[in-house]
N, C-alpha and C positions, 0 to 999 in steps of 0.2 A: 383667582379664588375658586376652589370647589365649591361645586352648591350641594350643601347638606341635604336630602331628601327626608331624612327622618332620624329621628335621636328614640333610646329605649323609653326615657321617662316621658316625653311627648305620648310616645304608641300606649303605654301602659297606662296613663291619665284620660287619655282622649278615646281609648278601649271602654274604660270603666263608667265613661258620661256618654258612653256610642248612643244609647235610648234617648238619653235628654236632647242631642245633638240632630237625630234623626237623618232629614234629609240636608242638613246643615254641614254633616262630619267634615267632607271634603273643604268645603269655603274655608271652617275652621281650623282645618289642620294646614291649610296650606296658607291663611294668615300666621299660624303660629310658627311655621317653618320658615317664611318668608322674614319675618320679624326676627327669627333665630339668624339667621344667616347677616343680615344687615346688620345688628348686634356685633357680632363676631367680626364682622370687618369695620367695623366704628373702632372698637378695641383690640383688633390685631391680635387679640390672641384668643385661643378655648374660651367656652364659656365656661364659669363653674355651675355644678349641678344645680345651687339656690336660685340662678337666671333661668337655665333648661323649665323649671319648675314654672316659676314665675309665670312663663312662658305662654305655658303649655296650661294655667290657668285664668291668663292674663283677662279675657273678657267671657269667660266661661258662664259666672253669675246669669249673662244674659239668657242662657236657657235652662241652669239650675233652679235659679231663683224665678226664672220666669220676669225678669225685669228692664229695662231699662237703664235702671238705678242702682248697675251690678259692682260697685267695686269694690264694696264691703263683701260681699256674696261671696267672690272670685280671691280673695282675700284669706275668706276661712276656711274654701276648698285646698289653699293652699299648705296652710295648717294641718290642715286633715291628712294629707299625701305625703309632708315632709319627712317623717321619721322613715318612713318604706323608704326613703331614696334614700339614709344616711345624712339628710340637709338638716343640723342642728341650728343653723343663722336664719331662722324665723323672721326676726327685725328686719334683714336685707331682705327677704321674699316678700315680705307684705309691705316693704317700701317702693321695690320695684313696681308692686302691681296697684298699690293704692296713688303713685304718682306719675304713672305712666300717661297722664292727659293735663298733667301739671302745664298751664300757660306759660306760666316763668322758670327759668332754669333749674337745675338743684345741685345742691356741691359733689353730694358722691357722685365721683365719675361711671360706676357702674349703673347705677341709678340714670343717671342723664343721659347716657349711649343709652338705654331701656325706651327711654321716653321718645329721642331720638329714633330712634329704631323705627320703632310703633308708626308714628310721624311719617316716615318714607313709605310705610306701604298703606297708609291712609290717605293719602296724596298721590298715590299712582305712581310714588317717586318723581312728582313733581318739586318736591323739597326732598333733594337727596341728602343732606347733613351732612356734606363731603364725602359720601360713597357714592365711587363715578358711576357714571350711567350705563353705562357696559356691563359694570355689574349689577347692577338692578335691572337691568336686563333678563341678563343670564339667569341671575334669581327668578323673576317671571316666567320666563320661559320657561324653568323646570318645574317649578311649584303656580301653576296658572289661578287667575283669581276667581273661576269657576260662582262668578254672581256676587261678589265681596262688597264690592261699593253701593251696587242696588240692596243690599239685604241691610247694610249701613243705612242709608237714602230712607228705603222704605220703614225699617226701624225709627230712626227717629223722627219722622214723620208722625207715626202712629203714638209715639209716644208725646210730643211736643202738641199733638192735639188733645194729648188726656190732662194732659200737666203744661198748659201755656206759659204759667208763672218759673216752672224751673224745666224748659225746651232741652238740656243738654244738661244734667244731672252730674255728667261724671267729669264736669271741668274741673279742674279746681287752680287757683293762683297761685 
């Protein structure tokens, strides 16, 4: 598998949020590219633009909205972006990114390869969802995780201490 370094709608999305992003841009964009690529080899084939999308606004919320509690946030950025890309399948955008931390399975397969995805590079790909480790490698190695998991760590840390009653906000069953 080639590792994708960068797609237009990613550069063009993650351009437009560079200030919100700050010193964040790189971790960001290179979860989103990492997550692109495992995606892509879950399902063997291109992604279609409403994933690219998805993607590329998947946990964005956390420095739009300034929250935690981003996946409604991340959600409506996606809304906002779709028609510039030609992505008229709204419903599949905001399913991918509102159930991307879904505990339990989901039936559309693009949807679940989504959540999947996400999964592997939150886990270090230590749960690789049947994409071999060679290539979660290779993905790493090209796209590095440049602070990913500590910025995760530290996040919800800070937030789990504001909100004890609801520590992890963006679970859902």
């Amino acid at each position: 598998m080639a590792v994708r370094t960068e797609h237009p709608i990613v550069t063009a999305v993650l351009d437009r949020h560079r200030d919100h992003l700050g010193d964040d841009l790189t971790t960001y964009r290179n979860h989103v590219l990492r997550c692109l690529n495992y995606h892509r080899a879950l399902l063997d084939t291109p992604l279609p633009d409403a994933a690219v999308l998805a993607w590329a606004v998947h946990d964005l919320g956390i420095w739009t909205a300034g929250t935690f509690d981003y996946l409604a946030p991340s959600a409506a950025l996606a809304e906002e972006c779709a028609a510039e890309f030609g992505i008229s399948d709204l419903e599949a955008v905001r399913r991918m990114v509102l159930d991307h931390h879904r505990v339990r399975a989901v039936e559309d397969p693009i949807t679940e390869t989504f959540r999947i995805a996400d999964r592997i590079d939150v886990s270090g790909g230590l749960l690789r969802g049947g994409v071999p480790r060679a290539e979660v490698r290779a993905v790493v190695a090209a796209l590095p995780y440049h602070g990913f998991h500590r910025f995760l760590a530290h996040s919800a840390a800070r937030w789990a201490l504001r909100h004890p009653l609801r520590p992890l906000p963006m679970l859902r069953w």
